[in-house]
Structure formats: structure tokens, C-alpha cells
PyMOL Python script that loads the backbone (N, CA, C, O; Angstrom):
from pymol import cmd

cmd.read_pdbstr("""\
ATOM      1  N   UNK A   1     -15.770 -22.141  -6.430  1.00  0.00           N
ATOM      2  CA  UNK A   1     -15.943 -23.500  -6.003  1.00  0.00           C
ATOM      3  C   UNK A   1     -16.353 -23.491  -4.536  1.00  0.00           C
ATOM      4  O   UNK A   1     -15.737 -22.798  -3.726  1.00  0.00           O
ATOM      5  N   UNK A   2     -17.454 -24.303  -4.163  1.00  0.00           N
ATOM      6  CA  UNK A   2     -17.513 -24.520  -2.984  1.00  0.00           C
ATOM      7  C   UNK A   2     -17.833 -25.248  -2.106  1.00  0.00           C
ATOM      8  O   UNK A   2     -19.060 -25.314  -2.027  1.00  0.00           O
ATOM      9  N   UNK A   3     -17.041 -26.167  -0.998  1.00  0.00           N
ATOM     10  CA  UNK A   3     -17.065 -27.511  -0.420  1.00  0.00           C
ATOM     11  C   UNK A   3     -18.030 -27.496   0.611  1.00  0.00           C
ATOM     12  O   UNK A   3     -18.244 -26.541   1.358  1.00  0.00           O
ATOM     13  N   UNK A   4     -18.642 -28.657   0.625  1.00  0.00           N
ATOM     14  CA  UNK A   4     -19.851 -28.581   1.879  1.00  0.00           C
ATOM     15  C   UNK A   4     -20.107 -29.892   2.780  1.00  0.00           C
ATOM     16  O   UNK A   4     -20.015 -31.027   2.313  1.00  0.00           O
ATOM     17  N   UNK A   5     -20.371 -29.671   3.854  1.00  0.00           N
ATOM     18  CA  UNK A   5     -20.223 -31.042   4.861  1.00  0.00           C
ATOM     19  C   UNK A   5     -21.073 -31.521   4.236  1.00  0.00           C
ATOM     20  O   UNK A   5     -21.810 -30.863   3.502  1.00  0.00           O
ATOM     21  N   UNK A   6     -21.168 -33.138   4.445  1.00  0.00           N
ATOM     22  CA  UNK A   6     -21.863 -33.889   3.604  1.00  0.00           C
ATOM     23  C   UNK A   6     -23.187 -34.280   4.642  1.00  0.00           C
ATOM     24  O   UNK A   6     -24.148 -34.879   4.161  1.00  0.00           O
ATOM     25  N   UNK A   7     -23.169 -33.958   5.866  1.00  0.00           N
ATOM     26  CA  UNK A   7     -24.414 -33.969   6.674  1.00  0.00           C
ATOM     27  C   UNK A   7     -25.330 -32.685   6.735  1.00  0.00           C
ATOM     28  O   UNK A   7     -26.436 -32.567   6.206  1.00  0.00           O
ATOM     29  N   UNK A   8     -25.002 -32.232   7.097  1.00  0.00           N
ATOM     30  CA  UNK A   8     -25.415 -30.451   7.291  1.00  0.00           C
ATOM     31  C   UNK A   8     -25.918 -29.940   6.062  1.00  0.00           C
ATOM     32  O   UNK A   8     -27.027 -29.436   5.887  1.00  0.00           O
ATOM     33  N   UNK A   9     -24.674 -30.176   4.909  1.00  0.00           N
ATOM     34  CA  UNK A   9     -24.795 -29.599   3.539  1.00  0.00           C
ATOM     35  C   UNK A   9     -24.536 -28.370   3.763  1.00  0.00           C
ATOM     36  O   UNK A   9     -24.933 -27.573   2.913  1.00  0.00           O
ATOM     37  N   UNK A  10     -23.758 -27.812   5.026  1.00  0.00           N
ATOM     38  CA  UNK A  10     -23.598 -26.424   4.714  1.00  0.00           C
ATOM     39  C   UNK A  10     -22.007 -25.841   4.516  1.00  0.00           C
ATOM     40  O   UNK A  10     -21.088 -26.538   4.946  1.00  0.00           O
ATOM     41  N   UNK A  11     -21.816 -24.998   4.085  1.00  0.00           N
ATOM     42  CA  UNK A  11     -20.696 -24.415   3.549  1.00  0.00           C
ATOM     43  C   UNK A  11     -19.088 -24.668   4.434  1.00  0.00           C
ATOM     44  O   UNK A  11     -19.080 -23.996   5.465  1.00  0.00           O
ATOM     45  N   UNK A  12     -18.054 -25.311   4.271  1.00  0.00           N
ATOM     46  CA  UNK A  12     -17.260 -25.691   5.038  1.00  0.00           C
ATOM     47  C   UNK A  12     -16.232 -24.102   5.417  1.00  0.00           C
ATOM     48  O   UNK A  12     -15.375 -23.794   4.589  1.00  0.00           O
ATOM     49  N   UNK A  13     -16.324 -23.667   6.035  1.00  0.00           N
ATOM     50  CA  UNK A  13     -15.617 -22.077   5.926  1.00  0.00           C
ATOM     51  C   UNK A  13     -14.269 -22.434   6.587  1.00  0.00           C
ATOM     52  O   UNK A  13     -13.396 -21.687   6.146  1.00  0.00           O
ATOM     53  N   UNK A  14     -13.782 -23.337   7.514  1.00  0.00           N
ATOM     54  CA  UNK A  14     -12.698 -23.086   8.028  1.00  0.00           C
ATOM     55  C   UNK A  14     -12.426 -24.636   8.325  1.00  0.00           C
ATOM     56  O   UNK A  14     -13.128 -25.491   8.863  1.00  0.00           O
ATOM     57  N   UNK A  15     -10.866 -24.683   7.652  1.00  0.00           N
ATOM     58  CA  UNK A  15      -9.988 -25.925   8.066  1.00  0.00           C
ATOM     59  C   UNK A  15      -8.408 -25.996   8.734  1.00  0.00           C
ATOM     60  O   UNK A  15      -7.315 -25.640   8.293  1.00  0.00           O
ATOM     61  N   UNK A  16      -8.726 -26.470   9.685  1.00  0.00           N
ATOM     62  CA  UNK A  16      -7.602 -26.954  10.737  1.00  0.00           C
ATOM     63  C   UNK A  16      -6.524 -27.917   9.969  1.00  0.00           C
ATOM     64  O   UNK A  16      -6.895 -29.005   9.529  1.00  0.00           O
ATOM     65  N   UNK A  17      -5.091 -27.442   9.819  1.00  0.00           N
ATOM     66  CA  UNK A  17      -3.853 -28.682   9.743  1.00  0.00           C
ATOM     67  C   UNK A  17      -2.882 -28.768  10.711  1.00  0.00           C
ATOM     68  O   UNK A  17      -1.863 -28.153  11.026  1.00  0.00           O
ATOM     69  N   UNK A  18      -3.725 -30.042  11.213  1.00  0.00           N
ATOM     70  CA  UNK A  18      -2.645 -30.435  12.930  1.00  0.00           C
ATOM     71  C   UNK A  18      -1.146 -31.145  12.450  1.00  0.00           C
ATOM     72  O   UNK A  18      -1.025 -32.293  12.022  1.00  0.00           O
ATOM     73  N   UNK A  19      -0.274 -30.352  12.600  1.00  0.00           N
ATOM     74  CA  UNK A  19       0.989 -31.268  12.182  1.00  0.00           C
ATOM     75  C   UNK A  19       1.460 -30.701  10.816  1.00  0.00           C
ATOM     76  O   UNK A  19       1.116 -31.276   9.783  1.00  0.00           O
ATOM     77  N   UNK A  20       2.216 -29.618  10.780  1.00  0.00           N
ATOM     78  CA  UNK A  20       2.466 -29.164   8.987  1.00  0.00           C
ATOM     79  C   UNK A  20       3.430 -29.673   8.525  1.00  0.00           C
ATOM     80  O   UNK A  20       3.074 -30.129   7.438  1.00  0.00           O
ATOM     81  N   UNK A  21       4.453 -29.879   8.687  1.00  0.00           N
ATOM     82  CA  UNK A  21       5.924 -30.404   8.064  1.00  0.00           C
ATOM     83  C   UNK A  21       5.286 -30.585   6.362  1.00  0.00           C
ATOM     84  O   UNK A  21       4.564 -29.663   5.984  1.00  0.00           O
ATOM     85  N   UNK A  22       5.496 -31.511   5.569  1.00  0.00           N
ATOM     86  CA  UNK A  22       5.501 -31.202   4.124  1.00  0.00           C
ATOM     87  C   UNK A  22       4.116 -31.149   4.094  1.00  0.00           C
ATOM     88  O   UNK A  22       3.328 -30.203   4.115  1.00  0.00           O
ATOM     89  N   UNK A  23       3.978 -32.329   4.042  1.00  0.00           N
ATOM     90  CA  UNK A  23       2.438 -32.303   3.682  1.00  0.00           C
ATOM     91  C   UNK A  23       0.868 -31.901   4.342  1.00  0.00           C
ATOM     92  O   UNK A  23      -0.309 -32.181   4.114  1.00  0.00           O
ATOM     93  N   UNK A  24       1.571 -31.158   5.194  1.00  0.00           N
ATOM     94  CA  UNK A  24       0.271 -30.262   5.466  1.00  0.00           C
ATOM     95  C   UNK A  24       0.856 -29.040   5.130  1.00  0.00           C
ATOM     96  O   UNK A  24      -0.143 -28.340   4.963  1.00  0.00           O
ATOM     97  N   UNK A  25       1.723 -28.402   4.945  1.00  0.00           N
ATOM     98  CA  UNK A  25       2.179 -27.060   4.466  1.00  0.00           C
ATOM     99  C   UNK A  25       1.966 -27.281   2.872  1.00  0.00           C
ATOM    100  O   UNK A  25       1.620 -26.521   1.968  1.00  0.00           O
ATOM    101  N   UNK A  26       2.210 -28.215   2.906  1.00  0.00           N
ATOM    102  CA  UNK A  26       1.649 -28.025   0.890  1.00  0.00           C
ATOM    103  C   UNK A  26      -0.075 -28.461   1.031  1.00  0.00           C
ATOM    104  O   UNK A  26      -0.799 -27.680   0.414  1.00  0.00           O
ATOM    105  N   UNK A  27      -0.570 -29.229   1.521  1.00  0.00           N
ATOM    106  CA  UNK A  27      -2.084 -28.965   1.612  1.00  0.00           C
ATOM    107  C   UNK A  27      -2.480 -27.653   2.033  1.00  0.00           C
ATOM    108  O   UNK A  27      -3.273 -27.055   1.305  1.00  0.00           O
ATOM    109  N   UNK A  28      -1.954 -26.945   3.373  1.00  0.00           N
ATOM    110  CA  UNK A  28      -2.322 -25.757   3.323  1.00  0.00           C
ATOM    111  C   UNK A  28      -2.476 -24.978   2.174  1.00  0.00           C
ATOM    112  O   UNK A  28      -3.494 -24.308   2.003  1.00  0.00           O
ATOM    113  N   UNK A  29      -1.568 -25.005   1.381  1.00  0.00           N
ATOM    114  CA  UNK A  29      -0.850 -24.072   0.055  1.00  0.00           C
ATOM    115  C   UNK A  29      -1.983 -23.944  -0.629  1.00  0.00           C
ATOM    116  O   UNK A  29      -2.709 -22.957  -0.754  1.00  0.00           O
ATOM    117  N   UNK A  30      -2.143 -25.776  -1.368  1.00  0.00           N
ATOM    118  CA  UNK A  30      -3.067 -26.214  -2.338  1.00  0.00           C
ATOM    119  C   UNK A  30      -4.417 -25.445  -1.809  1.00  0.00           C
ATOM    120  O   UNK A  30      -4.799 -24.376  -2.285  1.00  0.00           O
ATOM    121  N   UNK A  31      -5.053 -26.123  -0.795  1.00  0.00           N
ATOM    122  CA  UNK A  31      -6.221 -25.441  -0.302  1.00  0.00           C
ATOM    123  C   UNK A  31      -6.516 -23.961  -0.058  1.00  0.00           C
ATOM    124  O   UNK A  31      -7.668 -23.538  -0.161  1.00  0.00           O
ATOM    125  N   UNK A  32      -5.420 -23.115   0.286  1.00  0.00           N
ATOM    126  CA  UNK A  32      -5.571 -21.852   0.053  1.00  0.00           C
ATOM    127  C   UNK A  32      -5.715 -21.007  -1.280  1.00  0.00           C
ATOM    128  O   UNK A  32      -6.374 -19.991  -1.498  1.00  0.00           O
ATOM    129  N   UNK A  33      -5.032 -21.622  -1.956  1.00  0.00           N
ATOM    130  CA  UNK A  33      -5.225 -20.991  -3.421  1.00  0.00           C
ATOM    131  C   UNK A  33      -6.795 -21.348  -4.219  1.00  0.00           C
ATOM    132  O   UNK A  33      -7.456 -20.522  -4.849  1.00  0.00           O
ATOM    133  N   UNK A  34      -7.054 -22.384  -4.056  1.00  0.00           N
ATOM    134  CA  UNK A  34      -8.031 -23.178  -4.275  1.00  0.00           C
ATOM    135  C   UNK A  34      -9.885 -22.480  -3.832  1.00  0.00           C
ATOM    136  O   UNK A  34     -10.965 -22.443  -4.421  1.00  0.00           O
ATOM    137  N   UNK A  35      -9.499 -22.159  -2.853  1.00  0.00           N
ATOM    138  CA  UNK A  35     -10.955 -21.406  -2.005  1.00  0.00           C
ATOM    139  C   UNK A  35     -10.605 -20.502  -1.428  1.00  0.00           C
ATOM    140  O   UNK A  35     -11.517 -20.250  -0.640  1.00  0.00           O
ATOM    141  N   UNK A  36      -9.453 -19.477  -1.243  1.00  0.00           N
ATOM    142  CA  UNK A  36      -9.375 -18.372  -0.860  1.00  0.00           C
ATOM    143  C   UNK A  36     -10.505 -17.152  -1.718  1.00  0.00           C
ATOM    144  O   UNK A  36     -10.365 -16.988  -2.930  1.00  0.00           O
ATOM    145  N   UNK A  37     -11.360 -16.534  -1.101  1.00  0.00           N
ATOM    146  CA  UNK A  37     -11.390 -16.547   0.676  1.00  0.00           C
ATOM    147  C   UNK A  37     -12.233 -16.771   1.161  1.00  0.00           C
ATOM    148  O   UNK A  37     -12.506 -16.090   2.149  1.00  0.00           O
ATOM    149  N   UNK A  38     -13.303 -18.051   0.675  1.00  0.00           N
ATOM    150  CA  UNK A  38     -14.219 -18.528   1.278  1.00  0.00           C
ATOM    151  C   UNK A  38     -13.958 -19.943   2.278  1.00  0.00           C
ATOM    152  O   UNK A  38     -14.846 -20.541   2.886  1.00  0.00           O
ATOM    153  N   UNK A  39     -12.647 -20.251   2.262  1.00  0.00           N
ATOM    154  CA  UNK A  39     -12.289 -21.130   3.253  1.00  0.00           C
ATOM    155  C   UNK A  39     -11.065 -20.517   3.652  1.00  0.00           C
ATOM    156  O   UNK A  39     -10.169 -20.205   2.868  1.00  0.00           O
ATOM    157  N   UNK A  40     -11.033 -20.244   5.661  1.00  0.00           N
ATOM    158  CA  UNK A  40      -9.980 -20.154   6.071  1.00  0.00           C
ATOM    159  C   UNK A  40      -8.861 -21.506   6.312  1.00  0.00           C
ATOM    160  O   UNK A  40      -9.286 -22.632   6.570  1.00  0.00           O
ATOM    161  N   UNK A  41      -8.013 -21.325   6.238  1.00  0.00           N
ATOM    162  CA  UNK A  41      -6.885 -22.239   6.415  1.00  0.00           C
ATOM    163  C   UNK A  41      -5.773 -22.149   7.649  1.00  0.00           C
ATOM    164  O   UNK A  41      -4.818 -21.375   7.592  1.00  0.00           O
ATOM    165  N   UNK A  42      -6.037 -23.106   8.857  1.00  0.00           N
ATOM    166  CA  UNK A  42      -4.504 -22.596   9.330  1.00  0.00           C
ATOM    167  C   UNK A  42      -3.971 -23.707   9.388  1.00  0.00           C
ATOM    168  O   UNK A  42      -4.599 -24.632   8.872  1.00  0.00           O
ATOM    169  N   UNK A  43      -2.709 -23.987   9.996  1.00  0.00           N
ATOM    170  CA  UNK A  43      -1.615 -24.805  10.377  1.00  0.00           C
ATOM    171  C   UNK A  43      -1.431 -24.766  11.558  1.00  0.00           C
ATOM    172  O   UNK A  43      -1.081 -23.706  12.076  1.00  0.00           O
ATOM    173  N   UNK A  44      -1.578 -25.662  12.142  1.00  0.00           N
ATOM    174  CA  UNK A  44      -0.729 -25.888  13.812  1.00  0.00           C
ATOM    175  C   UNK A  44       0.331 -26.751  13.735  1.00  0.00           C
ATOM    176  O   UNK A  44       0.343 -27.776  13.054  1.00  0.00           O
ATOM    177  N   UNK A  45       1.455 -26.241  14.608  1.00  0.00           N
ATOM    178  CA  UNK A  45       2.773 -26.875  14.693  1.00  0.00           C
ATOM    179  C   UNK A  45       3.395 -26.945  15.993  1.00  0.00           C
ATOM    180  O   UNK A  45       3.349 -25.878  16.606  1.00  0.00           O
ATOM    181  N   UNK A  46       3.885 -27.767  16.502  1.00  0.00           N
ATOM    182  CA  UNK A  46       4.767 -27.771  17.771  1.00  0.00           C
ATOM    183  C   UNK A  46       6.162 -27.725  17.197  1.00  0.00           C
ATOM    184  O   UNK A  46       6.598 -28.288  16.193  1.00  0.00           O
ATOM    185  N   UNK A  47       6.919 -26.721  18.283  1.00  0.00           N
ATOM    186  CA  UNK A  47       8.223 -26.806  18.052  1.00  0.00           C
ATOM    187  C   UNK A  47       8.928 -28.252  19.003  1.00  0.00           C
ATOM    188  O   UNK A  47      10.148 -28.413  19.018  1.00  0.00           O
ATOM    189  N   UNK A  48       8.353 -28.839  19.459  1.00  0.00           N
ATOM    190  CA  UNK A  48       8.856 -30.242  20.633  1.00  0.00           C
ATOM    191  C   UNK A  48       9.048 -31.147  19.200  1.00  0.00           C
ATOM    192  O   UNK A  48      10.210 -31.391  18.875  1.00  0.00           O
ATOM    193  N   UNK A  49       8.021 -31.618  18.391  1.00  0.00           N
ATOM    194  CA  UNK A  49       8.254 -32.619  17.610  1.00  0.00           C
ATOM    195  C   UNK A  49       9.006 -32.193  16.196  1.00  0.00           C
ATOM    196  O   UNK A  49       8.546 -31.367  15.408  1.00  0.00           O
ATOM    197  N   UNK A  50      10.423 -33.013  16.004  1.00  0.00           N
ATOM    198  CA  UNK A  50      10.800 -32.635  14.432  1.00  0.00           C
ATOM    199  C   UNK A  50      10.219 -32.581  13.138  1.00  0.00           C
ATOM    200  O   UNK A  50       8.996 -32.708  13.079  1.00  0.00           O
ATOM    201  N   UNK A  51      10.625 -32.477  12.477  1.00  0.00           N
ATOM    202  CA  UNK A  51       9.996 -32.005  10.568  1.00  0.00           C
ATOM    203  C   UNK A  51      10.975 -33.567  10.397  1.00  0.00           C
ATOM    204  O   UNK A  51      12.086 -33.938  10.776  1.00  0.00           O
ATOM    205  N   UNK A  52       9.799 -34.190   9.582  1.00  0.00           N
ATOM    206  CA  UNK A  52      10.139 -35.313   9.110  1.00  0.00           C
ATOM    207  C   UNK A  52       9.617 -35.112   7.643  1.00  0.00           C
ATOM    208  O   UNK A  52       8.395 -35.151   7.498  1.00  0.00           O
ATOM    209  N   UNK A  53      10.373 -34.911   6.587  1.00  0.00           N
ATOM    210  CA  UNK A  53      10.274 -35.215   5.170  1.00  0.00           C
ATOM    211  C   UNK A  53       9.759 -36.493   5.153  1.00  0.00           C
ATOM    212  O   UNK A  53      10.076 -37.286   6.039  1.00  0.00           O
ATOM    213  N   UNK A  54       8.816 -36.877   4.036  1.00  0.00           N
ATOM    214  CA  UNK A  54       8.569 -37.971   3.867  1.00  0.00           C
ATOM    215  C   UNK A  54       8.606 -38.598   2.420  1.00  0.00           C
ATOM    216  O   UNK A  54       8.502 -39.811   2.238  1.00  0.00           O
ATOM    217  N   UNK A  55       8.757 -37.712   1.442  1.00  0.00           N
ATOM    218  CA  UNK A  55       9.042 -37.780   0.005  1.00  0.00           C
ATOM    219  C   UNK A  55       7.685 -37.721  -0.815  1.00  0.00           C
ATOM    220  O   UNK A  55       7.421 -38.436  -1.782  1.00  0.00           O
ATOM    221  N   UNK A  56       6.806 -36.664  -0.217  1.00  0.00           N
ATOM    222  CA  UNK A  56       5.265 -36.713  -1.077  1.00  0.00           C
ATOM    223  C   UNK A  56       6.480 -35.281  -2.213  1.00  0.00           C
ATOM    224  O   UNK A  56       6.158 -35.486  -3.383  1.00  0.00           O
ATOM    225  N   UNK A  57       7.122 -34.598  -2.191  1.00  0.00           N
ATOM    226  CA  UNK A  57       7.667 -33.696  -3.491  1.00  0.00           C
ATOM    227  C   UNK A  57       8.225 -35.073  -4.608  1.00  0.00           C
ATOM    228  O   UNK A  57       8.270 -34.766  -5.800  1.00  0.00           O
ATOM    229  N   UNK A  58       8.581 -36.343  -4.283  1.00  0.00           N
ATOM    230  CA  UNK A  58       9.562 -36.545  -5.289  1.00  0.00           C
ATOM    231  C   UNK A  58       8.201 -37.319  -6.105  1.00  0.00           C
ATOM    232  O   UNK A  58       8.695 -37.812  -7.119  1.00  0.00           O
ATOM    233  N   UNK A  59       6.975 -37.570  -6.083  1.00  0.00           N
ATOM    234  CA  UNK A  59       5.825 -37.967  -6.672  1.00  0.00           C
ATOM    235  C   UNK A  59       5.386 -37.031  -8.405  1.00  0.00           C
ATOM    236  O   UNK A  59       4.670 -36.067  -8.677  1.00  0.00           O
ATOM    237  N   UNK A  60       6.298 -37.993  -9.250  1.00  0.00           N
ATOM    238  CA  UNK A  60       6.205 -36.660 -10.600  1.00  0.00           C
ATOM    239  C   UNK A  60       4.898 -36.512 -10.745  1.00  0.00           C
ATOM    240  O   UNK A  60       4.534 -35.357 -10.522  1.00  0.00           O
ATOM    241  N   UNK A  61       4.129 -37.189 -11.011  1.00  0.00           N
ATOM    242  CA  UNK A  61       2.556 -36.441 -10.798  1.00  0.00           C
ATOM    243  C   UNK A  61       2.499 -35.177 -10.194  1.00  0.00           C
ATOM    244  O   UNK A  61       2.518 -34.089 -10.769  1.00  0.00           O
ATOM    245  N   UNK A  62       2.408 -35.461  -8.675  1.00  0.00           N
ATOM    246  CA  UNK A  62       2.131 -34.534  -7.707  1.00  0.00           C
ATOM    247  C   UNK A  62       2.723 -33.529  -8.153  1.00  0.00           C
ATOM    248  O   UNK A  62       1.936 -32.593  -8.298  1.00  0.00           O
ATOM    249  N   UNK A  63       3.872 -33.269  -8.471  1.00  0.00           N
ATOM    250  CA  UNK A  63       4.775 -32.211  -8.742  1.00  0.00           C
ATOM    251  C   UNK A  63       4.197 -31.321  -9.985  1.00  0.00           C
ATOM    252  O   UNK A  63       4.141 -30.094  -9.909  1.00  0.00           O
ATOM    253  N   UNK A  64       3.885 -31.859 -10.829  1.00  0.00           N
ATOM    254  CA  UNK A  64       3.199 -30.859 -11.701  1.00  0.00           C
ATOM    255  C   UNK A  64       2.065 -30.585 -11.815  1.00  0.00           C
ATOM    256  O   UNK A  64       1.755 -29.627 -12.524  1.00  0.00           O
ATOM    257  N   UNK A  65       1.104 -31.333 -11.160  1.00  0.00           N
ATOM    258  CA  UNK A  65       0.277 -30.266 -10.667  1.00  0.00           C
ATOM    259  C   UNK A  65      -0.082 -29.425  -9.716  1.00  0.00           C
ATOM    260  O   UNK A  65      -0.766 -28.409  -9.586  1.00  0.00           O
ATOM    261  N   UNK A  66       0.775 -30.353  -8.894  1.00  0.00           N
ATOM    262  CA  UNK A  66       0.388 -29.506  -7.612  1.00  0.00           C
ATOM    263  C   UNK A  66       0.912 -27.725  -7.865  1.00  0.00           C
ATOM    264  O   UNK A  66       0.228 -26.735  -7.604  1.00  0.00           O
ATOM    265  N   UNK A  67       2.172 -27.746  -8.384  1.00  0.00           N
ATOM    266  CA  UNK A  67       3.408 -26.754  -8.697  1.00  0.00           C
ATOM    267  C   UNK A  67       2.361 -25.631  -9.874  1.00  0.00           C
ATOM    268  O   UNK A  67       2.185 -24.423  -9.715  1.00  0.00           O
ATOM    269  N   UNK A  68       1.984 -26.218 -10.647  1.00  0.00           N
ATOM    270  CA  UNK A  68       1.317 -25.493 -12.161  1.00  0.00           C
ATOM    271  C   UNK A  68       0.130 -24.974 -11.684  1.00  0.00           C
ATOM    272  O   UNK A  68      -0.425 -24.081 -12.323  1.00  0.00           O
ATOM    273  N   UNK A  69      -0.581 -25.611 -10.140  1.00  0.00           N
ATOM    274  CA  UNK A  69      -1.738 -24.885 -10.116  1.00  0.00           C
ATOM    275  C   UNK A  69      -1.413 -23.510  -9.624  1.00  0.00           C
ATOM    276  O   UNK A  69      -1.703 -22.371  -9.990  1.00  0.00           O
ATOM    277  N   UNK A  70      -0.657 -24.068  -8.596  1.00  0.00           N
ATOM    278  CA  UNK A  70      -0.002 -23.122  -7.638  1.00  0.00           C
ATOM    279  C   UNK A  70       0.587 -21.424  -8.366  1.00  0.00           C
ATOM    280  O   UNK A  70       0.611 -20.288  -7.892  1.00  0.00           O
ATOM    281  N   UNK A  71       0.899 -21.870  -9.386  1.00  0.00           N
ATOM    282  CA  UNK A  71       1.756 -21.053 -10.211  1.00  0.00           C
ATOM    283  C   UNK A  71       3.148 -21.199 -10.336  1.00  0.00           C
ATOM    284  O   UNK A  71       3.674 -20.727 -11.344  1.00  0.00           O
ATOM    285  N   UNK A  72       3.886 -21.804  -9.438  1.00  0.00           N
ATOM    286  CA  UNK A  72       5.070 -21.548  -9.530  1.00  0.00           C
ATOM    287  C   UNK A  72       5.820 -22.502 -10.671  1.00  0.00           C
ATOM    288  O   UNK A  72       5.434 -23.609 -11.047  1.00  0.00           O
ATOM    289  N   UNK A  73       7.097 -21.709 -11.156  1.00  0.00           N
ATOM    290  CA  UNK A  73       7.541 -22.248 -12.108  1.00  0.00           C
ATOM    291  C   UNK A  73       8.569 -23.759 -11.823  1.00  0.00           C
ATOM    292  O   UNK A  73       9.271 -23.868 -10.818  1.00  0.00           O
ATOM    293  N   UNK A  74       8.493 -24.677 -12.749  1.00  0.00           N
ATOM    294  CA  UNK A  74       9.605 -25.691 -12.520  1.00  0.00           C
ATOM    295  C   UNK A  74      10.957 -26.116 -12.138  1.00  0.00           C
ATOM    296  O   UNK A  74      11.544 -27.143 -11.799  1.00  0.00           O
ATOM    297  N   UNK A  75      11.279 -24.396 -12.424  1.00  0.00           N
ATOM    298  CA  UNK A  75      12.841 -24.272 -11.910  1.00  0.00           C
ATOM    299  C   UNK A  75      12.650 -23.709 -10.469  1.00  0.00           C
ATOM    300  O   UNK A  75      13.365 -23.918  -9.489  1.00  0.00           O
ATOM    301  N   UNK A  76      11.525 -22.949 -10.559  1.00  0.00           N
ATOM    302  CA  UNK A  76      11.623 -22.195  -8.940  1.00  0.00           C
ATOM    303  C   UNK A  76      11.267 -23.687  -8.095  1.00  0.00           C
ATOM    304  O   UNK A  76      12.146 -24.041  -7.310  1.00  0.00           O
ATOM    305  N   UNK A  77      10.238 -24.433  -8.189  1.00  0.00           N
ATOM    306  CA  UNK A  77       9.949 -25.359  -7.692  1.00  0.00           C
ATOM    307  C   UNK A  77      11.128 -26.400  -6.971  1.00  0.00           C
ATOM    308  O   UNK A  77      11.177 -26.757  -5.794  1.00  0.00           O
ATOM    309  N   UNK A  78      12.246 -26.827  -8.336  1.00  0.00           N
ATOM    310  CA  UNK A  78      12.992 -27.492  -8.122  1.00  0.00           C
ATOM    311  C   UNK A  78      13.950 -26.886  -6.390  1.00  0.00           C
ATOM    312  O   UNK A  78      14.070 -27.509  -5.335  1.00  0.00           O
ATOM    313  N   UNK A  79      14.306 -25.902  -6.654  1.00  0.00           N
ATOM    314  CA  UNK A  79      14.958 -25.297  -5.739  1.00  0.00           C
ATOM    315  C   UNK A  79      14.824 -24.774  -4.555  1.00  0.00           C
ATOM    316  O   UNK A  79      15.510 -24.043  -3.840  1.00  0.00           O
ATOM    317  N   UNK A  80      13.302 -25.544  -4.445  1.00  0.00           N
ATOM    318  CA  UNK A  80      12.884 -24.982  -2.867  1.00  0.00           C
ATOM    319  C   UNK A  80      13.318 -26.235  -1.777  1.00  0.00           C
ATOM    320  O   UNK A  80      13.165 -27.430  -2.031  1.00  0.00           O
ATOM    321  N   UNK A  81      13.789 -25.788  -0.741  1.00  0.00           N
ATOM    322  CA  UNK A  81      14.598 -26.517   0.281  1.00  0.00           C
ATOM    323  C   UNK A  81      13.438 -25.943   1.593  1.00  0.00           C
ATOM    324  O   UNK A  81      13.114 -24.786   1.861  1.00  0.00           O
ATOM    325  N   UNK A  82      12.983 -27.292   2.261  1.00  0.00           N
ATOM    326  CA  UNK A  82      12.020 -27.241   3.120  1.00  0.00           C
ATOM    327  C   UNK A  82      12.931 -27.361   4.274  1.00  0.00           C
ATOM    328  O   UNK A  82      12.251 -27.336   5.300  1.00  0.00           O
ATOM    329  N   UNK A  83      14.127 -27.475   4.518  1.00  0.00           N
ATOM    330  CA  UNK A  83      14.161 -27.784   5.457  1.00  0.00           C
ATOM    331  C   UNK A  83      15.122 -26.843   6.387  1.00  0.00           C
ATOM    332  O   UNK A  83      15.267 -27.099   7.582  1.00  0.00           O
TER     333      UNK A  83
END
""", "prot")
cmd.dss("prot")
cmd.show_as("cartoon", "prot")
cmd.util.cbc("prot")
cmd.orient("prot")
């Protein structure tokens, strides 16, 4: 698969996530599995500002697919503690 700026039209190779707490650490995730290794992925984080949960895991949608693409299983899933 492969994503492309919509001006340029050329190949998007590397994406920036300013701010990871959930939902950029699970976009990271998603997106890495997804186009590894034709798109790099990082995360930037400050340790000054806290991790604020915001409840994008308790979304049953989200949860199974996001989880099933990923691979991981439903029980492992359940039991992961972000914080």
C-alpha cells in the first residue's frame, strides 16, 4: 500500500506524532504495521505535559479492529494498562 501527498503526488515516506499519550501511540502502532517500511513513524513527547487518557480504547468498534489488525489477541488487549 502506498500513501501520497495529494499535491506533489509523491510518496509520503515519513510521519511526525506531536503529542503521543493514547492516541497517537496507537496511531503510531496502526500506521506502523500498516506501511512498515515504506513509511517512517515517530512520536514526540514531552515529559513537562501529563498523559491524559481520553477513552478512544473503550470505542467497541475501534477495539476490534484496531486490536485484530494489529494482531493482538482480545484477552491480551483487554489487559493492557497505559498508564
Amino acid at each position: 500500500m502506498t500513501i501520497t501527498q495529494s499535491a506533489s503526488n509523491a510518496p509520503i515516506r515519513k510521519v511526525l506524532i506531536v503529542r503521543g499519550e493514547t492516541a497517537g501511540w496507537s496511531t503510531a502502532t496502526y500506521l506502523n504495521k500498516a506501511f512498515d517500511p515504506q513509511v517512517k513513524v515517530t512520536v514526540v513527547e514531552t515529559k513537562v505535559v501529563p498523559r491524559i487518557g481520553v477513552g478512544e480504547a473503550t470505542i467497541p468498534n475501534l477495539q476490534s479492529i484496531f486490536w485484530n489488525f494489529l494482531g493482538v489477541s482480545k484477552k491480551l488487549a483487554t489487559t493492557i494498562n497505559y498508564e
